[in-house]
C-alpha positions in Angstrom: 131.7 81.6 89.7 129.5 81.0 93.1 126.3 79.3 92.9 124.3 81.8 93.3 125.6 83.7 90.1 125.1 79.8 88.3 121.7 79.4 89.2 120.4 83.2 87.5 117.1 83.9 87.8 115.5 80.6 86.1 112.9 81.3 89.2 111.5 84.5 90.2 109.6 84.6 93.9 106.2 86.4 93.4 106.2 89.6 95.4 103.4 88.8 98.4 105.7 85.6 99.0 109.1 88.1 99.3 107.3 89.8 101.5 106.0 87.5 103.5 109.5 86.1 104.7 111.1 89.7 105.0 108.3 90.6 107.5 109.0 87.5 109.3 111.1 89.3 111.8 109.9 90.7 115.3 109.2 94.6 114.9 111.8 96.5 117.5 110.9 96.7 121.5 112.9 100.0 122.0 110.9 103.2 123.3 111.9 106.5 124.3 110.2 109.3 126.2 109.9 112.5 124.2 108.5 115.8 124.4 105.3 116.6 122.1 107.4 119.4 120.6 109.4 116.5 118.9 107.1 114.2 118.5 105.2 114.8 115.3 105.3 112.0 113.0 106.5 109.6 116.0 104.8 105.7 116.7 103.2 105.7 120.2 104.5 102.9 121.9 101.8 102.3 124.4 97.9 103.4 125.1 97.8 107.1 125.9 94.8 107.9 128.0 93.4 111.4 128.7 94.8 113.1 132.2 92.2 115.1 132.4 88.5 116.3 131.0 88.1 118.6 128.0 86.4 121.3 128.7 87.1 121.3 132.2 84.8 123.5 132.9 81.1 123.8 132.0 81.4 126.4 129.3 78.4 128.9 127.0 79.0 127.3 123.6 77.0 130.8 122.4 77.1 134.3 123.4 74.2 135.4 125.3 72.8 135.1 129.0 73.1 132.7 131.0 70.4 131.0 133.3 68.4 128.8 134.5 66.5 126.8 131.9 63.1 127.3 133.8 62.9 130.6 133.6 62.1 130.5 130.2 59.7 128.1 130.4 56.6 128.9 127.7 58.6 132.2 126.2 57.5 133.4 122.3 57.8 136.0 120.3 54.4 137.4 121.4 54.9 136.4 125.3 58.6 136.9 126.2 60.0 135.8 129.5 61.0 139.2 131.7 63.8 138.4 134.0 66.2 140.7 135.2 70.7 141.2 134.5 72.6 140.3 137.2 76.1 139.0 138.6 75.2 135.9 139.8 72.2 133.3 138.4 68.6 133.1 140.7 65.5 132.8 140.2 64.5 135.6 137.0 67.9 136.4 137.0 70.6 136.0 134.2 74.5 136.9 133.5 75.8 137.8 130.1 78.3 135.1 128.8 80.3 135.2 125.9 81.3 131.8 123.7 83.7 129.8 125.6 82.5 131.9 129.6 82.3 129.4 132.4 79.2 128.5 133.1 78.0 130.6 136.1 76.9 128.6 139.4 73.4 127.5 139.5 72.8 128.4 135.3 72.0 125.3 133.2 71.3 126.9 130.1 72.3 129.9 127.5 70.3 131.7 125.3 71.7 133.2 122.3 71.9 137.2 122.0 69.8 137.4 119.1 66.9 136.3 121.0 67.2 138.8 123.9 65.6 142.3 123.7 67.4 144.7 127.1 64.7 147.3 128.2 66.2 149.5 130.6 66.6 146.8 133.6 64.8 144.2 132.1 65.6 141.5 129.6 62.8 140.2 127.3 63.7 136.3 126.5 61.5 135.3 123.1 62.8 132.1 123.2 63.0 129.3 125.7 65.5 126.8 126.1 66.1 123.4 127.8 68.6 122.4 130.0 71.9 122.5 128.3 71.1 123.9 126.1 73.8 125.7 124.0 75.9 124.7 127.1 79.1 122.5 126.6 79.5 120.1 129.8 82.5 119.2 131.2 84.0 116.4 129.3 82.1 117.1 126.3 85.5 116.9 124.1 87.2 114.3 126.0 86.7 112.8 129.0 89.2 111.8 131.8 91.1 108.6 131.6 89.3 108.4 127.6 91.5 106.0 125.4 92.8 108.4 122.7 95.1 106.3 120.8 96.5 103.1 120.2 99.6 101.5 120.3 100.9 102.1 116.3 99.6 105.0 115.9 101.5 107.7 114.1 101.0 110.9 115.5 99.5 114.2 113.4 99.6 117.5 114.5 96.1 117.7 115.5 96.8 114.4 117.8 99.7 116.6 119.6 97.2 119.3 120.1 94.4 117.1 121.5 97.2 115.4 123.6 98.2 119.0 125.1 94.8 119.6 126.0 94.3 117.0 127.8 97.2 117.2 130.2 99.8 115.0 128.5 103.3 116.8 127.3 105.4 113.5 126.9 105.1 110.3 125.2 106.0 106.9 125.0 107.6 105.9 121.4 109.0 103.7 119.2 112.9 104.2 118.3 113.0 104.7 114.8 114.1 101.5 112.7 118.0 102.0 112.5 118.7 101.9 108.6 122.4 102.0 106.7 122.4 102.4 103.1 125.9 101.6 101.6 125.9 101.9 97.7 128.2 99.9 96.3 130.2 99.9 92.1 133.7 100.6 91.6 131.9 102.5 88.5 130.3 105.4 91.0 131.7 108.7 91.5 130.4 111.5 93.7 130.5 114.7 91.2 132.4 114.8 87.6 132.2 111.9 86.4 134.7 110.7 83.4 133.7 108.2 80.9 132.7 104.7 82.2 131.9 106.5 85.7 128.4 106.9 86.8 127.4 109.7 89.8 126.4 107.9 92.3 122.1 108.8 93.1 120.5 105.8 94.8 122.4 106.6 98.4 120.7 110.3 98.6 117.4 109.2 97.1 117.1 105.8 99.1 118.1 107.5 102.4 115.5 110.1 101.6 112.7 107.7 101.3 113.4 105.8 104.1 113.6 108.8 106.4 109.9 109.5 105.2 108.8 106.0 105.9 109.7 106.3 109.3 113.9 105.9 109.3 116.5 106.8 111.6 119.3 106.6 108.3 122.9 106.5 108.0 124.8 107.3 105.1 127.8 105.0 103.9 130.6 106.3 101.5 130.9 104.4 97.9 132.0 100.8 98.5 133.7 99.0 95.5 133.0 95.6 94.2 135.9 93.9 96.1 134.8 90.7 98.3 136.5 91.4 101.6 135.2 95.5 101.4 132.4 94.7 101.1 132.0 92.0 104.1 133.6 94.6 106.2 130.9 97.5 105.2 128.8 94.6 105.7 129.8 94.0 109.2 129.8 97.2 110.3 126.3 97.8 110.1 124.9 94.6 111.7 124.4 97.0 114.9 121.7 98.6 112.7 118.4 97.0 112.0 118.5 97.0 108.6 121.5 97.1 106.1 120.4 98.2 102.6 123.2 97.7 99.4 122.7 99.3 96.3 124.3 97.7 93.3 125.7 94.4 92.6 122.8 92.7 93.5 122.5 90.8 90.1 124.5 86.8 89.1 127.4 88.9 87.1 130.9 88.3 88.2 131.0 91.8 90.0 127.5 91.4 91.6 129.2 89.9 95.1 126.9 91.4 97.6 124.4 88.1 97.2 127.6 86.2 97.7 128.7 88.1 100.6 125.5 88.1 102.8 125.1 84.2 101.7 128.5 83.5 103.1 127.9 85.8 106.4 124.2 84.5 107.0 121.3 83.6 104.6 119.8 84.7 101.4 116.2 83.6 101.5 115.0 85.5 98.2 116.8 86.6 95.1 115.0 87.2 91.9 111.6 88.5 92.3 109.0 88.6 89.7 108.8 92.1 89.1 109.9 95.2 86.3 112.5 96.6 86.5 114.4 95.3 89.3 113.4 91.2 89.3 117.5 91.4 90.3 116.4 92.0 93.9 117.9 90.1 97.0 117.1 89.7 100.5 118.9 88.3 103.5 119.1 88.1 107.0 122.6 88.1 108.9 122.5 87.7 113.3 119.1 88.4 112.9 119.7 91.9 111.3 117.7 92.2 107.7 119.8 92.9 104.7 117.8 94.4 101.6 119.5 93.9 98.6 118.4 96.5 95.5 119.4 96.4 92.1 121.9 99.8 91.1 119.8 100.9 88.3 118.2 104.1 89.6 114.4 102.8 88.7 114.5 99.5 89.9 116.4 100.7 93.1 113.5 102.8 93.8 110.5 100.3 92.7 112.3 97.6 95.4 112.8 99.9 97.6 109.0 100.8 97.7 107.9 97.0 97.7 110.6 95.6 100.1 112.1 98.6 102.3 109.1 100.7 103.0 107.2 97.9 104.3 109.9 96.6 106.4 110.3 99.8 108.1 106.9 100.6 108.8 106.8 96.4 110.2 109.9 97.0 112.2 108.7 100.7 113.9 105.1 99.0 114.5 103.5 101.5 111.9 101.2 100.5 109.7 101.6 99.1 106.5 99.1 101.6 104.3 98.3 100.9 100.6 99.8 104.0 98.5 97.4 106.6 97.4 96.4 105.9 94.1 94.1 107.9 91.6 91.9 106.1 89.0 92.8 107.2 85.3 92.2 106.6 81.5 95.3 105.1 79.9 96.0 106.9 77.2 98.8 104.4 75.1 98.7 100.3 75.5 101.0 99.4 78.1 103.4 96.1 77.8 103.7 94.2 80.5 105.7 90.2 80.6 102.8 87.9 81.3 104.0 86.1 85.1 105.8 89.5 86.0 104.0 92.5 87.9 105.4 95.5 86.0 105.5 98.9 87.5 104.9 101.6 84.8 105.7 105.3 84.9 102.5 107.6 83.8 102.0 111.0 83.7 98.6 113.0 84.6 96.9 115.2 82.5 92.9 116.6 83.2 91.3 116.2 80.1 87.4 117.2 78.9 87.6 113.7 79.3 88.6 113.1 82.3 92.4 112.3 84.2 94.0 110.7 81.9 97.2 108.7 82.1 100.3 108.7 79.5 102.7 106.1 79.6 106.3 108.1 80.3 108.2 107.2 76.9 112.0 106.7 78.6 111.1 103.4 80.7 114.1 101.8 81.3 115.1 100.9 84.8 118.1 103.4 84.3 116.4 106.3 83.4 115.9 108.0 86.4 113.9 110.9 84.6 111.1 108.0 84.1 110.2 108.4 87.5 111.5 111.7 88.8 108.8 113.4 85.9 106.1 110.9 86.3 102.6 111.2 88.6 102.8 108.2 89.7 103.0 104.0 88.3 100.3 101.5 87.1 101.1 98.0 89.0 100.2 95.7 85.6 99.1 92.3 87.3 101.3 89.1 86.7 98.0 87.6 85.3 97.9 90.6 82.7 100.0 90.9 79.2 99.7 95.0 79.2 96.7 96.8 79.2 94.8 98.3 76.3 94.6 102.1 75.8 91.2 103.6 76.8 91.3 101.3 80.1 90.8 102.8 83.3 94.0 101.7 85.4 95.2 102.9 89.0 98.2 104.9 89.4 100.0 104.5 92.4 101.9 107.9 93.6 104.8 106.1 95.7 106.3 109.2 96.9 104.2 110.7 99.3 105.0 111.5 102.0 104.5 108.5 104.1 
């Protein structure tokens, strides 16, 4: 038996302090040049400014006629302002615009249609406007050489559209964060499984998430719990930036992936205080991160959330966003371990009442249906032992999409 499956889990790392030392790892310098088309979603890499001003042009932000602001000087309902329709903008004269014209040469202001009478060869003005009025200058959007967004910044839809307009139609990005997720258990089988077999889940639903954090992710075949397989699937991925195992991650004599990492680098955390899945490792070989999770389906995907998503948000320079949450009544006490932050599944329900949240009754860290059917998890504090029904707690929905 290795030392690390003698010394169990007798001490359990808080979470902030796991963290901590995971993140402690330069994000990646690679950037690539891409097309807006692809881009959605993407980190921008550097400062993008504005190539050019938005409008362009002055433009008539309302349909109506165009002139020059003193022409209209003193114009009411009893007195209108008589000036006369034209091609070009002089003295008395106007030019019909419509929302969105260019601004004719010497005009400086629009006045809306509604507040135009035409009689015959005359226009009747009943209302009089101010320079710039219900004109949009040139820049008024954006202007020229504006800073529109930061380094870190993930790009939205809208931001591709505002980038377009402005001139720009490639941009400077940060590579994704290279991940490899290699499940490991002589136990797992791909379809059919016999008894004493498991099908294997954690790969596709791992790989998922990742990819939505931000992950460029490559998909490793079932490893078994041999030593010398398992520092070679090891090995082959330390050209990624991150290697995550599934399984074996516990201090039972076939939970060797601790072991392997420990002999190939360092493990610097295993055994956090947290439920399900305190059986959490995390290492660092040639500089390359190695995230450890338990093979129970829940705990997988409660480390995953605390540990993975943050390290690949750090490594691709994203930020690191709280989850949403919603604010609920609990309807059932939940038990928690006093000096443990325990993540339960909840379902919402509108009530007269209010949302209200239900504690999911299958809440073991292999029943995958506890999170796949639930809204969303209540994060019960280490300083907590559960929380009483009728309490108003926060539920956490870790799978959006971000």
């Amino acid at each position: 038996m290795s030392d690390l499956q003698e010394a169990g889990f007798k001490d359990r790392t808080r979470i902030e302090d796991a963290r901590d030392r995971l993140l402690d790892t330069p994000p990646i310098d690679r950037t690539e040049r891409l097309s807006l088309s692809v881009a959605d979603g993407r980190t921008v890499a550097e400062p993008i400014e504005a190539v050019r001003n938005v409008p362009h042009y002055a433009r008539a932000a309302m349909d109506g006629w165009a002139l020059k602001a003193e022409d209209t000087f003193g114009a009411s309902d009893r007195s209108p302002a008589v000036l006369r329709p034209g091609e070009t903008v002089g003295p008395d004269r106007a030019v019909r615009v419509h929302t969105g014209s260019e601004l004719p040469e010497d005009a400086d202001a629009v006045v809306m249609i509604e507040d135009v009478d035409r009689i015959g060869e005359e226009l009747e003005v009943f209302d009089a406007v101010a320079a710039g009025e219900n004109v949009a200058p040139v820049g008024e959007d954006v202007e020229a050489g504006q800073r529109l967004y930061d380094p870190g910044h993930r790009l939205r839809p809208s931001d591709l559209g505002l980038l377009k307009g402005t001139g720009i139609d490639t941009v400077e990005i940060v590579e994704k964060p290279e991940v490899a997720v290699i499940p490991t258990g002589e136990e797992l089988v791909q379809a059919d499984p016999e008894p004493g077999e498991v099908v294997e889940t954690n790969r596709f639903t791992i790989s998922r998430l990742a990819e939505r954090w931000g992950a460029d992710v490559t998909r490793r075949e079932i490893v078994t719990d041999d030593h010398e397989t398992l520092r070679a699937a090891v090995q082959r991925d330390l050209t990624r930036d991150v290697v995550v195992t599934t399984g074996g991650s516990s201090v039972g004599e076939r939970d060797l992936i601790p072991e392997v990492v420990a002999d190939l680098g360092e493990v610097f955390v295993h055994g956090v205080a947290l439920k399900p899945g305190h059986p959490v490792a995390l290492g660092r070989i040639e500089g390359v991160t190695v995230v450890m999770l338990p093979g129970y389906p829940v705990a997988c995907i409660v480390n995953a959330v605390q540990f993975l998503r943050p390290l690949v948000k750090h490594l691709g320079r994203m930020p690191i966003e709280p989850l949403p949450s919603r604010e609920a009544t609990l309807t059932r006490k939940l038990k928690s371990e006093p000096g443990v932050r325990t993540f339960a599944r909840v379902k919402l329900e509108e009530s007269e009442a209010g949302l209200e949240a239900t504690p999911t009754r299958a809440g073991g860290s292999g029943v995958l249906s506890s999170v796949a059917l639930a809204d969303g998890w209540v994060a019960v504090p280490e300083s907590a032992e559960g929380i009483a029904a009728g309490e108003t707690v926060t539920v956490e929905n870790w799978e959006y999409n971000g």
